[in-house]
Chimera marker file (.cmm) of the C-alpha trace (Angstrom):
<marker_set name="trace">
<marker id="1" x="32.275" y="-70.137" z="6.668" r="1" g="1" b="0" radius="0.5"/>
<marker id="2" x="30.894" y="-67.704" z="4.152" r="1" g="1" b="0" radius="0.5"/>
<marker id="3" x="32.329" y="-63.822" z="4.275" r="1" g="1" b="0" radius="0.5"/>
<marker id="4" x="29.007" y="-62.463" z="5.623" r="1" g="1" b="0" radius="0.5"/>
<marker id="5" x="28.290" y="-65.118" z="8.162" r="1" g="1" b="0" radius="0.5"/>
<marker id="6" x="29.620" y="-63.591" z="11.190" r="1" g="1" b="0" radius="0.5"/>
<marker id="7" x="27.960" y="-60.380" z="11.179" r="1" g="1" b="0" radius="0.5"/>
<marker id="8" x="24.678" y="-62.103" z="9.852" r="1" g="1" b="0" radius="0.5"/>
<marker id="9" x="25.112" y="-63.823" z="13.307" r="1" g="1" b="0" radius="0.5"/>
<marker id="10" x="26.139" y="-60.503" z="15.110" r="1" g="1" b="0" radius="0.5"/>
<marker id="11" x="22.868" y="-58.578" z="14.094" r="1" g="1" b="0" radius="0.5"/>
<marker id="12" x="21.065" y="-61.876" z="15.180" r="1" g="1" b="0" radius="0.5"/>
<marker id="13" x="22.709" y="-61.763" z="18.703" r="1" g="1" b="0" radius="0.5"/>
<marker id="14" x="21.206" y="-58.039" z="18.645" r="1" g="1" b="0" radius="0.5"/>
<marker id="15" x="17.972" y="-58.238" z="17.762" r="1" g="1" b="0" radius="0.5"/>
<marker id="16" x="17.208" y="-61.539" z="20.185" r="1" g="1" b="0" radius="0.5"/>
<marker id="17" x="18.837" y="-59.123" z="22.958" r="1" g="1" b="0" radius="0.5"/>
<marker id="18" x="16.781" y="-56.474" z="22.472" r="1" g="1" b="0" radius="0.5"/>
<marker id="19" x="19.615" y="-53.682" z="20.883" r="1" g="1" b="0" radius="0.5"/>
<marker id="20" x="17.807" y="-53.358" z="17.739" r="1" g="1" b="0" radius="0.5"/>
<marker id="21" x="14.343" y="-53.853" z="16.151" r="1" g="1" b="0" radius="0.5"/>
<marker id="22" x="13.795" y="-55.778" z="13.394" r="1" g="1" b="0" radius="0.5"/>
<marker id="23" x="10.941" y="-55.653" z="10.897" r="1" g="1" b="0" radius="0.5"/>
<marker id="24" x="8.990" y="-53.076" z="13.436" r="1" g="1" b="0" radius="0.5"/>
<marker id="25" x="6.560" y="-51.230" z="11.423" r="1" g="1" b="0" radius="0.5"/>
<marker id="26" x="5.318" y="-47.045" z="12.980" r="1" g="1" b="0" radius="0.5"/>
<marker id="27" x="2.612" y="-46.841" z="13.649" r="1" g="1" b="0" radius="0.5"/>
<marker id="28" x="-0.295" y="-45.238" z="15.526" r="1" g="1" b="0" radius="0.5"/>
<marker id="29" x="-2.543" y="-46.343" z="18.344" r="1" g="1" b="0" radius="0.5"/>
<marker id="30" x="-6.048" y="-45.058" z="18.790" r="1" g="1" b="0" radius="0.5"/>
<marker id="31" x="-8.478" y="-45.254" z="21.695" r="1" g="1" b="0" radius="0.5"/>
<marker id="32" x="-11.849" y="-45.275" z="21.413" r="1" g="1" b="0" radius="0.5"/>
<marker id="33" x="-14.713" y="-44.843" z="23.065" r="1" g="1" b="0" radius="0.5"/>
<marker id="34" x="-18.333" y="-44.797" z="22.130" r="1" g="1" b="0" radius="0.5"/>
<marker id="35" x="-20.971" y="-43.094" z="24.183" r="1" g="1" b="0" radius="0.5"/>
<marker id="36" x="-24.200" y="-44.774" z="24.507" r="1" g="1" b="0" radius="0.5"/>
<marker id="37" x="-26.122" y="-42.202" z="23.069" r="1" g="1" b="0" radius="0.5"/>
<marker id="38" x="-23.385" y="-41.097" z="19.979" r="1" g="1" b="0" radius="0.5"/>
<marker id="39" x="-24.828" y="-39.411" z="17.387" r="1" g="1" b="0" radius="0.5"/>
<marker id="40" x="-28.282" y="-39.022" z="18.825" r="1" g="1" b="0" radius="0.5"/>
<marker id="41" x="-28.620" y="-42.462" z="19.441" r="1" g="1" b="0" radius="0.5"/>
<marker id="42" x="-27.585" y="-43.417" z="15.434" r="1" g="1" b="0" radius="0.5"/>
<marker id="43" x="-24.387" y="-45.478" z="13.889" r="1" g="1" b="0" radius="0.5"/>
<marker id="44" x="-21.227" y="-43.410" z="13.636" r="1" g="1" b="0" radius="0.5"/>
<marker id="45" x="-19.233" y="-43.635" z="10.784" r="1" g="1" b="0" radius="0.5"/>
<marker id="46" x="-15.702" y="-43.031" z="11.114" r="1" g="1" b="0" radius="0.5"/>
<marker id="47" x="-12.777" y="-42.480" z="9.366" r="1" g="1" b="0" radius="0.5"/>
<marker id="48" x="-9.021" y="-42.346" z="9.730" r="1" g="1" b="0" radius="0.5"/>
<marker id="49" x="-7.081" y="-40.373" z="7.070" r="1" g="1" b="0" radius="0.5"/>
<marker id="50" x="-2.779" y="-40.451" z="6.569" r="1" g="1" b="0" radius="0.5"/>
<marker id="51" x="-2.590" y="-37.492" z="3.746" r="1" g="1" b="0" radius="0.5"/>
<marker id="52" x="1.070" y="-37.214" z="2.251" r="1" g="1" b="0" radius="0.5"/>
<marker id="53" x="0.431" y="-34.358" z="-0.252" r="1" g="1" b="0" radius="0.5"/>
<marker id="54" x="0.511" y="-30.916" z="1.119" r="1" g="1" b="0" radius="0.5"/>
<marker id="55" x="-2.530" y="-29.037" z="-0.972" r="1" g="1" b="0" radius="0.5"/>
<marker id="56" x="-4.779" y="-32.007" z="-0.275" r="1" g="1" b="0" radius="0.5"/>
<marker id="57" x="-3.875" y="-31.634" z="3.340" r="1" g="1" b="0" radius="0.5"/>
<marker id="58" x="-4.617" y="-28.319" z="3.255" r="1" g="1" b="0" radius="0.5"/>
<marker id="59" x="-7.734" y="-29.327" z="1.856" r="1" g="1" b="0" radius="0.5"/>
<marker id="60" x="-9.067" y="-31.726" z="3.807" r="1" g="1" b="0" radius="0.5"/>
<marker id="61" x="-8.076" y="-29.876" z="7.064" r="1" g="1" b="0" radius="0.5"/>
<marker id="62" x="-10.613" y="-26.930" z="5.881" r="1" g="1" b="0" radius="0.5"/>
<marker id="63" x="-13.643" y="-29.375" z="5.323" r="1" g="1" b="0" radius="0.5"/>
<marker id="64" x="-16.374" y="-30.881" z="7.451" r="1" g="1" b="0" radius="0.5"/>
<marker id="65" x="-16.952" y="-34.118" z="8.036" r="1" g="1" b="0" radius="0.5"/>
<marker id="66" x="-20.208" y="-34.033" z="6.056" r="1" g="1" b="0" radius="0.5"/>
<marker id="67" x="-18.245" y="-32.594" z="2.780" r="1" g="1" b="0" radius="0.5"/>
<marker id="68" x="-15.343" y="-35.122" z="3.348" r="1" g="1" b="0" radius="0.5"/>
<marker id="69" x="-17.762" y="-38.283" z="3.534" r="1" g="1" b="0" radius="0.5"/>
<marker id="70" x="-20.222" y="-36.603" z="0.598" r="1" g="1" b="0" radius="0.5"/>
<marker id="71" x="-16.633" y="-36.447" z="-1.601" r="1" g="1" b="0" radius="0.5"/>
<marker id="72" x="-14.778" y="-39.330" z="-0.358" r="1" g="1" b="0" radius="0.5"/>
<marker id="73" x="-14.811" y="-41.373" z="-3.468" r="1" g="1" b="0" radius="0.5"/>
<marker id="74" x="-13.977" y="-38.649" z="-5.570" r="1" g="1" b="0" radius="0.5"/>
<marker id="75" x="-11.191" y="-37.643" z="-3.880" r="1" g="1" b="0" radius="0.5"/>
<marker id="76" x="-9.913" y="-41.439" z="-3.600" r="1" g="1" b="0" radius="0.5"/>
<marker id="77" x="-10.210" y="-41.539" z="-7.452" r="1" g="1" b="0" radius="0.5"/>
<marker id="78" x="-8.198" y="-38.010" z="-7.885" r="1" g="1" b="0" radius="0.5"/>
<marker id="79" x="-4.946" y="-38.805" z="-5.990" r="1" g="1" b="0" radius="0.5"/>
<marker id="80" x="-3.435" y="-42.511" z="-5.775" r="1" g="1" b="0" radius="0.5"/>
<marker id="81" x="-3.995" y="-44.095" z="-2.536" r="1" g="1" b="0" radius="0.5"/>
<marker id="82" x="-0.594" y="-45.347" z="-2.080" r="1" g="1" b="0" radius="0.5"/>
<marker id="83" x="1.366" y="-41.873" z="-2.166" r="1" g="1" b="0" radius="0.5"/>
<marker id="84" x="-1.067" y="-39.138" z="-1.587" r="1" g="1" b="0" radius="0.5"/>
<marker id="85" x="-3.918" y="-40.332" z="1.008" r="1" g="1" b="0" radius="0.5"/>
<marker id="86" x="-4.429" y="-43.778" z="2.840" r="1" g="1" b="0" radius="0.5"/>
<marker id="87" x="-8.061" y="-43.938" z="4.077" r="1" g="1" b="0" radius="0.5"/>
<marker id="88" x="-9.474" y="-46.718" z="6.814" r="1" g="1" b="0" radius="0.5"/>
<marker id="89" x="-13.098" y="-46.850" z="7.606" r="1" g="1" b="0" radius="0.5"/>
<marker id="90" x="-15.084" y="-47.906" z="10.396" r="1" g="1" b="0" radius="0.5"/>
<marker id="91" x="-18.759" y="-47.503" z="11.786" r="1" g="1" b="0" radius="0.5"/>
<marker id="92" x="-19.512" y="-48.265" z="15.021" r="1" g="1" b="0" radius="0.5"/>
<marker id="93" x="-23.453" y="-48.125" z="16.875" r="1" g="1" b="0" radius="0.5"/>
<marker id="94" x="-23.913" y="-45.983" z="20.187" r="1" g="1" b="0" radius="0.5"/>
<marker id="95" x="-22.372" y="-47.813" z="23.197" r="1" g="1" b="0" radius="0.5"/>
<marker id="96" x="-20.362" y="-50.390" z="21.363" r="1" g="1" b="0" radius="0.5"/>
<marker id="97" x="-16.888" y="-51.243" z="23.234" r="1" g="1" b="0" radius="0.5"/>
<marker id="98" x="-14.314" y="-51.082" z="20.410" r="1" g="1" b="0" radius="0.5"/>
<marker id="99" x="-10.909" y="-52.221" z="21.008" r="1" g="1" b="0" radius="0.5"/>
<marker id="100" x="-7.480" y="-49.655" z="20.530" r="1" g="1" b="0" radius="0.5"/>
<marker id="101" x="-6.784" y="-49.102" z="16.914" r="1" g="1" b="0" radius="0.5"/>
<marker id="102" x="-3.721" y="-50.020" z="15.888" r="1" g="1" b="0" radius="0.5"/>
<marker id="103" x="-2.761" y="-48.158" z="12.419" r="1" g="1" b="0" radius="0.5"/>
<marker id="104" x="0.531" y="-49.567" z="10.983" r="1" g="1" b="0" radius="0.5"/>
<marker id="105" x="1.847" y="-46.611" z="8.140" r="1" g="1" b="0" radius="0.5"/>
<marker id="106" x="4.881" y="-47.139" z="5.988" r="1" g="1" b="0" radius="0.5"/>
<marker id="107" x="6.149" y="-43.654" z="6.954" r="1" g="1" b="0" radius="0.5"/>
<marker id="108" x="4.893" y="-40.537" z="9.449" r="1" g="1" b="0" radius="0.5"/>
<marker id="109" x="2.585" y="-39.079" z="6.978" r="1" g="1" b="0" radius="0.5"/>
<marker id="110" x="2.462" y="-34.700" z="6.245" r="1" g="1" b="0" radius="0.5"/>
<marker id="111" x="-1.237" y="-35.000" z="7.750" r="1" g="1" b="0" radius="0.5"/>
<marker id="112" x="-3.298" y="-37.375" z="10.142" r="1" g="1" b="0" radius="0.5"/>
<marker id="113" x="-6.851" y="-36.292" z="9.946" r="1" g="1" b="0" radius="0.5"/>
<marker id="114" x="-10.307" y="-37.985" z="11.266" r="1" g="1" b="0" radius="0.5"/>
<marker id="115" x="-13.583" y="-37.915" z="10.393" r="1" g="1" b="0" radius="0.5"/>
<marker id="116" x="-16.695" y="-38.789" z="12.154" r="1" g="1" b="0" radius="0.5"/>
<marker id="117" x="-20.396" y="-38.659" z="10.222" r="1" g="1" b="0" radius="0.5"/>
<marker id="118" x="-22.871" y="-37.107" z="12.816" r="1" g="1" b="0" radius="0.5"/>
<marker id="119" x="-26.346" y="-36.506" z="11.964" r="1" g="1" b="0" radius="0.5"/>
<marker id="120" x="-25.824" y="-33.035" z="13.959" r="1" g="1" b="0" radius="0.5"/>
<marker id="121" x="-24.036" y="-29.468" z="11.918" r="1" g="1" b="0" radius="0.5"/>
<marker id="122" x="-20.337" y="-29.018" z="12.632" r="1" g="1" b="0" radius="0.5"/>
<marker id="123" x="-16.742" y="-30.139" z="11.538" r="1" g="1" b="0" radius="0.5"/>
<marker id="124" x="-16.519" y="-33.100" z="13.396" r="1" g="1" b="0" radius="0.5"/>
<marker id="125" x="-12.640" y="-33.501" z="12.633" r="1" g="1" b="0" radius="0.5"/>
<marker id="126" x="-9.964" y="-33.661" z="14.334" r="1" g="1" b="0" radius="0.5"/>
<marker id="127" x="-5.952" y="-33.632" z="13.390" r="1" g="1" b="0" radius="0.5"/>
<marker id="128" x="-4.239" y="-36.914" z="14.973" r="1" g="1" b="0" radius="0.5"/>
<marker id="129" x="-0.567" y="-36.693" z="16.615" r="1" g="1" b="0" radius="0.5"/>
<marker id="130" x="0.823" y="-40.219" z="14.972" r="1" g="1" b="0" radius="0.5"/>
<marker id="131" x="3.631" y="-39.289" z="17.200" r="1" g="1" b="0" radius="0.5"/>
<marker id="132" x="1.781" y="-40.501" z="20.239" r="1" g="1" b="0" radius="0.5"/>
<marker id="133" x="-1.203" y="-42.579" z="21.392" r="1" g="1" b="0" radius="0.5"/>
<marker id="134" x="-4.721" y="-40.845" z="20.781" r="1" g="1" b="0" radius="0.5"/>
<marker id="135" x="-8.011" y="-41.204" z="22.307" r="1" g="1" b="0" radius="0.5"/>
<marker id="136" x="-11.432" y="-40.461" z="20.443" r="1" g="1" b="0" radius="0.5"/>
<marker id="137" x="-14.415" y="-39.801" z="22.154" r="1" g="1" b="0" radius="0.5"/>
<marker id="138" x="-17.210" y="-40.182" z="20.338" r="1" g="1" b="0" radius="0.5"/>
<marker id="139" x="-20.082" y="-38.188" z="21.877" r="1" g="1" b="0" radius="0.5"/>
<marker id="140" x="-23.936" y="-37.506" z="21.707" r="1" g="1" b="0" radius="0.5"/>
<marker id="141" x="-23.320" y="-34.346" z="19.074" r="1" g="1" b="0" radius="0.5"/>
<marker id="142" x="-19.784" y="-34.524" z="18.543" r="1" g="1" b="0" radius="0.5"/>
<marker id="143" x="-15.973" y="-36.083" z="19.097" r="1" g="1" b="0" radius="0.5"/>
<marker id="144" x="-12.764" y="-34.735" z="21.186" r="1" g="1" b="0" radius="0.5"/>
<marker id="145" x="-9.342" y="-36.218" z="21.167" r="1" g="1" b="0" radius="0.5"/>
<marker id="146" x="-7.276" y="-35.978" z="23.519" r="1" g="1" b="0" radius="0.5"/>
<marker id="147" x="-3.589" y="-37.842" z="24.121" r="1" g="1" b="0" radius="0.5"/>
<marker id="148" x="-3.637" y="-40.579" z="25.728" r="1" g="1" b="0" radius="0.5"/>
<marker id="149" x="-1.847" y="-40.442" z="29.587" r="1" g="1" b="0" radius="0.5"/>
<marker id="150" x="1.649" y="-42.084" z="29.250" r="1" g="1" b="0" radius="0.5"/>
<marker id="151" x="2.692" y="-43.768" z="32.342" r="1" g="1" b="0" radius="0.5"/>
<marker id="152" x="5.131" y="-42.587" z="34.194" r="1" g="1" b="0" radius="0.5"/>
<marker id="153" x="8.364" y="-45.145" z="34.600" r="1" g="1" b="0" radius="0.5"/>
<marker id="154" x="8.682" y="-46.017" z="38.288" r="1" g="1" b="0" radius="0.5"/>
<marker id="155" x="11.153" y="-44.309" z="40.008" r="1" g="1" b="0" radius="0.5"/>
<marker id="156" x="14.003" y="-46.626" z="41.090" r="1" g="1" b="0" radius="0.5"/>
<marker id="157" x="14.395" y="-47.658" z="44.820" r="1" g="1" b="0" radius="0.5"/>
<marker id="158" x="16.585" y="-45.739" z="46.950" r="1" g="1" b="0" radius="0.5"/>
<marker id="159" x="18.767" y="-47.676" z="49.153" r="1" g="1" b="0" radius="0.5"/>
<marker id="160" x="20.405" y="-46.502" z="52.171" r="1" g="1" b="0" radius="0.5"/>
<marker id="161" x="24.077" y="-46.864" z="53.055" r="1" g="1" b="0" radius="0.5"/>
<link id1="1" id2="2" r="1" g="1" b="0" radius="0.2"/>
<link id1="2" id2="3" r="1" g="1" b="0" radius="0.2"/>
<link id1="3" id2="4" r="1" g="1" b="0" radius="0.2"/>
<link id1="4" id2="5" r="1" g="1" b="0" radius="0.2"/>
<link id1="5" id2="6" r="1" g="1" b="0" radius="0.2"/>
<link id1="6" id2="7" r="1" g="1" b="0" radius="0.2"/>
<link id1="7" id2="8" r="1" g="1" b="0" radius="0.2"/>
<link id1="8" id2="9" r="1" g="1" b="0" radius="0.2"/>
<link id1="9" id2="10" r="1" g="1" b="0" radius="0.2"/>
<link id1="10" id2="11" r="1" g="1" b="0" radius="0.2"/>
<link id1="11" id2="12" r="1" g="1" b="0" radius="0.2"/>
<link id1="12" id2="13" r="1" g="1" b="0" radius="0.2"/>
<link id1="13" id2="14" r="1" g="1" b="0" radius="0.2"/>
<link id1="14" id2="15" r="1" g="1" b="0" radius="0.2"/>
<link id1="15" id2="16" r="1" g="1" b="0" radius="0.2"/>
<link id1="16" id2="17" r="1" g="1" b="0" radius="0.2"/>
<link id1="17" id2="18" r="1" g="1" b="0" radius="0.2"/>
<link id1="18" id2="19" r="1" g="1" b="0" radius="0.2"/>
<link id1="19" id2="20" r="1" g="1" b="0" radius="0.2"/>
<link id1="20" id2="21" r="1" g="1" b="0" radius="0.2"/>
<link id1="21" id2="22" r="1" g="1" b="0" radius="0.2"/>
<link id1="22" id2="23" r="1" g="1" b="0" radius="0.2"/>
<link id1="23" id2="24" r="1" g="1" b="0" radius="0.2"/>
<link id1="24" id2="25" r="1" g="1" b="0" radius="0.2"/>
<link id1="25" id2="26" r="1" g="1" b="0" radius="0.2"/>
<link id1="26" id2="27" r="1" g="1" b="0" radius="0.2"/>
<link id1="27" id2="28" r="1" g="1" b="0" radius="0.2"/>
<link id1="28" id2="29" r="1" g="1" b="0" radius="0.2"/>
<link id1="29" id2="30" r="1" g="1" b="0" radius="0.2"/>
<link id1="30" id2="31" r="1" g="1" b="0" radius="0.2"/>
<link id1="31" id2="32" r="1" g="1" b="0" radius="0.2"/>
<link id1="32" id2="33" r="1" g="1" b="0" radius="0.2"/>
<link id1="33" id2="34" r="1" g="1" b="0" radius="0.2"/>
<link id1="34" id2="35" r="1" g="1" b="0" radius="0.2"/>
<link id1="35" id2="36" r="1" g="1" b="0" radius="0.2"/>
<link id1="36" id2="37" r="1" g="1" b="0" radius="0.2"/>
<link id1="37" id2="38" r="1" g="1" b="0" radius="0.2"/>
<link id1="38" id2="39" r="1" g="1" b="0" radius="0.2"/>
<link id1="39" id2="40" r="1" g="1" b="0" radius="0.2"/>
<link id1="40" id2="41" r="1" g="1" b="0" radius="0.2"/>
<link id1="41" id2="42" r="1" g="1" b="0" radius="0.2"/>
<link id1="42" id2="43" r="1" g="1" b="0" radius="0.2"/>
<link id1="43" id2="44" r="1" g="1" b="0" radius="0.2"/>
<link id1="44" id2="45" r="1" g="1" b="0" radius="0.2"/>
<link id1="45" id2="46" r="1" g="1" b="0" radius="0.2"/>
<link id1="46" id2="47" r="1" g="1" b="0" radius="0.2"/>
<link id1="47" id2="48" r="1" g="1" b="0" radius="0.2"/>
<link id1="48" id2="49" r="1" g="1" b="0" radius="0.2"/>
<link id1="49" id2="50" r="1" g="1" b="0" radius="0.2"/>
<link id1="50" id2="51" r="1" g="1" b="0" radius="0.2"/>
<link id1="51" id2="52" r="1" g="1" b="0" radius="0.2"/>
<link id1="52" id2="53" r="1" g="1" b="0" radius="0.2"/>
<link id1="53" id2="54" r="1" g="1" b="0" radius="0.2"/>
<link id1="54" id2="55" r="1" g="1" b="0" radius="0.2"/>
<link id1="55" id2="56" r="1" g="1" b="0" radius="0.2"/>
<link id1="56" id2="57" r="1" g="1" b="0" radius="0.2"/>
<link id1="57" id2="58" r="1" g="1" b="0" radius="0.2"/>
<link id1="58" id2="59" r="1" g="1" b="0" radius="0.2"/>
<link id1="59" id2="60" r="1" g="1" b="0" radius="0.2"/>
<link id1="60" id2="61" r="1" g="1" b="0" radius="0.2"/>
<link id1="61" id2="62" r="1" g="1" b="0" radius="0.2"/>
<link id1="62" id2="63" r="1" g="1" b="0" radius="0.2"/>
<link id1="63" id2="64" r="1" g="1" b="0" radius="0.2"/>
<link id1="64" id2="65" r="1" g="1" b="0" radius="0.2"/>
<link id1="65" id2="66" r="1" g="1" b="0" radius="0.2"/>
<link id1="66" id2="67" r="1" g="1" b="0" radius="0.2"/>
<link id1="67" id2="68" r="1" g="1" b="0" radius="0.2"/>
<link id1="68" id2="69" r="1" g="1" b="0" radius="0.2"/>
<link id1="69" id2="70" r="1" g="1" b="0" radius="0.2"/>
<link id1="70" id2="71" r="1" g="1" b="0" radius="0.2"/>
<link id1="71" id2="72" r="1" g="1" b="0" radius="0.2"/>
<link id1="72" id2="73" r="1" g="1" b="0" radius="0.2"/>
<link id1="73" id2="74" r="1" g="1" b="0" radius="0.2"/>
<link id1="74" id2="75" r="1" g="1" b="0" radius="0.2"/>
<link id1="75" id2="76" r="1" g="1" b="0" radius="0.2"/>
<link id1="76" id2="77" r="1" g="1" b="0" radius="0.2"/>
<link id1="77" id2="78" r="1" g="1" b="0" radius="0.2"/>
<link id1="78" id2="79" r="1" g="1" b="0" radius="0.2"/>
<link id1="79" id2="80" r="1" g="1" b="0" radius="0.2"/>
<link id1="80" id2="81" r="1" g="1" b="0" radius="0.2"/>
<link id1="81" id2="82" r="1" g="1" b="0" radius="0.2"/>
<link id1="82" id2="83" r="1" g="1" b="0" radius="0.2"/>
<link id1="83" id2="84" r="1" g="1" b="0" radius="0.2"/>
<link id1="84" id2="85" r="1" g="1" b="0" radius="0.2"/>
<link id1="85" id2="86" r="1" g="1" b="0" radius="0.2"/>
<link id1="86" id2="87" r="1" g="1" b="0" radius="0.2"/>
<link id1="87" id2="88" r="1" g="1" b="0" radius="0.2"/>
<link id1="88" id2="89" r="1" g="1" b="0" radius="0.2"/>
<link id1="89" id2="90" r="1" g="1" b="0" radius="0.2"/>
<link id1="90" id2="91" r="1" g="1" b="0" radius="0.2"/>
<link id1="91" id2="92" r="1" g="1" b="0" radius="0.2"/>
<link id1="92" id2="93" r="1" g="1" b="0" radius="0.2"/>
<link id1="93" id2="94" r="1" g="1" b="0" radius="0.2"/>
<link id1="94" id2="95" r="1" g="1" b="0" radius="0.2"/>
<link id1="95" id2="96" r="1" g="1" b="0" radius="0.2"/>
<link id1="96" id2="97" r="1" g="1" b="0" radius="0.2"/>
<link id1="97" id2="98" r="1" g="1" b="0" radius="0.2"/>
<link id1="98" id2="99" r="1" g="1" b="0" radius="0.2"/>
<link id1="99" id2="100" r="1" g="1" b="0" radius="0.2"/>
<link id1="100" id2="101" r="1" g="1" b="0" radius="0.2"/>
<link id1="101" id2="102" r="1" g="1" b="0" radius="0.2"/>
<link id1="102" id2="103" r="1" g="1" b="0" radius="0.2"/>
<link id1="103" id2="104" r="1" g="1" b="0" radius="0.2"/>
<link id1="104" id2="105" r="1" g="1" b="0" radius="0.2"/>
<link id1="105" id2="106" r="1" g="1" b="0" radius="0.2"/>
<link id1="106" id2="107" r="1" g="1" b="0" radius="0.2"/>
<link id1="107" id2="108" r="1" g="1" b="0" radius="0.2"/>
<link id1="108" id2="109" r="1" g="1" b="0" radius="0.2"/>
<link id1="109" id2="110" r="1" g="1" b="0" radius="0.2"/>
<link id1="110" id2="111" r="1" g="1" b="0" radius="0.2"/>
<link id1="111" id2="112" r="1" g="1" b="0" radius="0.2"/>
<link id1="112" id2="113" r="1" g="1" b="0" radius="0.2"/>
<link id1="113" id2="114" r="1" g="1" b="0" radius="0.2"/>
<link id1="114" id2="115" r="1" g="1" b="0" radius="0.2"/>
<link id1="115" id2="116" r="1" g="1" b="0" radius="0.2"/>
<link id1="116" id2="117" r="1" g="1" b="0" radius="0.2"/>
<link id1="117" id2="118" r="1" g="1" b="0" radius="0.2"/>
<link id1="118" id2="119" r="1" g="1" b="0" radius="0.2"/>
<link id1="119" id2="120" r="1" g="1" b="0" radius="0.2"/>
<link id1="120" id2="121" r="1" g="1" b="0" radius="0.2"/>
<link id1="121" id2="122" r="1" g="1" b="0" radius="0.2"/>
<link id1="122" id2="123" r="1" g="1" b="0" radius="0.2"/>
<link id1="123" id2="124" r="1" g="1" b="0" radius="0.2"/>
<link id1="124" id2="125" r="1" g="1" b="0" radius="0.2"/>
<link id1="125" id2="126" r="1" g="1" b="0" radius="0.2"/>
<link id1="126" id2="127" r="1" g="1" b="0" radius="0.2"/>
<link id1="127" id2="128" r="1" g="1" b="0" radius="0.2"/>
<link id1="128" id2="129" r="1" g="1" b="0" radius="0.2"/>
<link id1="129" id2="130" r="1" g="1" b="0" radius="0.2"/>
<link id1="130" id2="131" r="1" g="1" b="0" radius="0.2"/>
<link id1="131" id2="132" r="1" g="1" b="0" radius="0.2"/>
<link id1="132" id2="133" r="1" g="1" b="0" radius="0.2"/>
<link id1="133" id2="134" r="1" g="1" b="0" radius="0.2"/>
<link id1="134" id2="135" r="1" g="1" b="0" radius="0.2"/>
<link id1="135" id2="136" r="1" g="1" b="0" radius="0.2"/>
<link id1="136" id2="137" r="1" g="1" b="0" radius="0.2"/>
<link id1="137" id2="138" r="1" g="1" b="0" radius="0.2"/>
<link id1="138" id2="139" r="1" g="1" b="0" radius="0.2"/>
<link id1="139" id2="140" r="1" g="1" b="0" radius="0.2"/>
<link id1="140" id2="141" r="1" g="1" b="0" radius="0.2"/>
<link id1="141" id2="142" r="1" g="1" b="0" radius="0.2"/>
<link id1="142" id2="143" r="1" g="1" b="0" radius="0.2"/>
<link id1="143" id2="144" r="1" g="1" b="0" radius="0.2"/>
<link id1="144" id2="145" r="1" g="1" b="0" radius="0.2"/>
<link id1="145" id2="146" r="1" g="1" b="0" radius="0.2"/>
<link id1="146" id2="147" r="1" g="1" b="0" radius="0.2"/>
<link id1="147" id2="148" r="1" g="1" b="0" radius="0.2"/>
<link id1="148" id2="149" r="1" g="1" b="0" radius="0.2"/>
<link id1="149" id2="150" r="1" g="1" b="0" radius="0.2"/>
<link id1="150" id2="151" r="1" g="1" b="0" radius="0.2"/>
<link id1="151" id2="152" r="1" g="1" b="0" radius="0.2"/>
<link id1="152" id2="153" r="1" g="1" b="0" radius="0.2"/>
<link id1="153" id2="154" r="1" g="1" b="0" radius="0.2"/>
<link id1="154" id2="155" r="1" g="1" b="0" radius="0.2"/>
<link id1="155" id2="156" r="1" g="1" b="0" radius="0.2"/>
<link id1="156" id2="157" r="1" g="1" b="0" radius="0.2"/>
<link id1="157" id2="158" r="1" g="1" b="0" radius="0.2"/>
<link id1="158" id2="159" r="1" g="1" b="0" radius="0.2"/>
<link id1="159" id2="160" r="1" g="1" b="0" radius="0.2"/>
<link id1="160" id2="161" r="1" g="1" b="0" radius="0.2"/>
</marker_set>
């Protein structure tokens, strides 16, 4: 038997019993739900930002959805993808059911910020806790997020002497 064989085979025992995870990626889970008259009754474009560099984050967190989506591809082409800003893109029509959004990320970014292009004036962003599961609302004139409920663990049974 080779010299690394037996604790290859220990840290297989472990992961198949559950004492360590293997290969799991973070990530972030988003809810979200679509009202049937979003956005006055128009698509919704939406967008979910992971921002690693701190004066872009800064930066981003100051504008309004209407200045982020007018300067999107600008600011793509100014700062690599891969180690200042990841952006992921969706656009959804009023009412449509959309399923939870799983975001996997390579590592908790500075920043979690998004976006959503209403035909009505205001920021229409919101920060995201990758730390926990998120819901998005979006609305007739605007979004909310909120954290999702965690359930509680049931309590274990008492037994009587």
């Amino acid at each position: 038997m080779r010299a690394g064989a037996p604790a290859v085979a220990a840290l297989a025992v472990l992961a198949s019993a559950g004492c360590i995870k293997v290969g799991v990626r973070p990530h972030v889970t988003v809810a979200v739900n679509i009202a049937p008259d979003a956005n006055q009754n128009q698509p919704v474009a939406f967008d979910f930002i992971e921002i690693n560099d701190k004066d872009l984050a800064k930066e981003l967190s100051k504008m309004t959805a209407a200045d982020w989506f007018q300067k999107r591809s600008q600011i793509e082409e100014d700062f690599p993808k891969s180690k200042s800003i990841s952006v992921r893109s969706w656009e959804w029509i009023p009412g449509q059911v959309v399923p939870d959004i799983t975001v996997p990320m390579r590592k908790p970014p500075r920043s979690t910020l998004v976006f959503a292009n209403y035909s009505t004036p205001g920021p229409h962003r919101a920060a995201i806790d990758t730390s926990k599961p998120e819901s998005v609302a979006l609305g007739r004139d605007d979004m909310t997020v909120e954290k999702l409920a965690q359930p509680k663990p049931p309590k274990p049974p008492k037994f009587k002497k």
